[in-house]
C-alpha positions in Angstrom: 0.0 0.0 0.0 1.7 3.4 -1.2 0.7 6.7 0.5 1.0 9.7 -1.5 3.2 12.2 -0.1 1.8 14.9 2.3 1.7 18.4 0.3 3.8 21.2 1.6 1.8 23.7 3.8 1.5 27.1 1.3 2.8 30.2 2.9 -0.2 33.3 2.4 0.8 35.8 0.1 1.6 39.3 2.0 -1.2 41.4 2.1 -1.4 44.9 0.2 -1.6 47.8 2.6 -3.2 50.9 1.0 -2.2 53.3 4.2 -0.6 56.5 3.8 2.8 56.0 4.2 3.1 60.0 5.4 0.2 59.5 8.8 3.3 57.6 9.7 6.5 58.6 11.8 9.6 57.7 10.1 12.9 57.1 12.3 14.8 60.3 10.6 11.4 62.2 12.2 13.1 61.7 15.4 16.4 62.7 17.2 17.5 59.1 17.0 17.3 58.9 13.6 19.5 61.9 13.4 22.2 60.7 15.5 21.4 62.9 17.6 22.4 62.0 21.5 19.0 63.0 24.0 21.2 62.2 27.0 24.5 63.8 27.9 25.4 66.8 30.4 26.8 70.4 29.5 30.2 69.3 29.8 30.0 66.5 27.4 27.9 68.8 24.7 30.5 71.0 25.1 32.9 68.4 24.7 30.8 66.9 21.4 31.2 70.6 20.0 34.5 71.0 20.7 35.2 67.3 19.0 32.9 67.9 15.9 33.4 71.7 15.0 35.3 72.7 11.5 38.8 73.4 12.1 37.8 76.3 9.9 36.0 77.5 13.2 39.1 77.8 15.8 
């Protein structure tokens, strides 16, 4: 007696979404997605300054 092999489960296809992709935050909306550091203290933003200004800027 030969069983027939099982089929393999099908995977759903992904659904379409028709949203507004602009209601939506985007990560460079943000400080994070910026670079930008939220914590620190004056002395290391001045620090940060110091490190990242133009030499241009002396």
């Amino acid at each position: 007696m030969s069983t027939a092999p099982e089929p393999e489960p099908r995977t759903p296809k992904p659904a379409l979404v028709f949203d507004d992709p602009l209601d939506q935050q985007s990560s460079d909306d943000t400080d994070r997605g910026w670079g930008e550091r939220t914590e620190g203290t004056g002395a290391a933003d001045l620090k940060r300054f110091l490190d990242e200004k133009p030499p241009h800027h002396l």
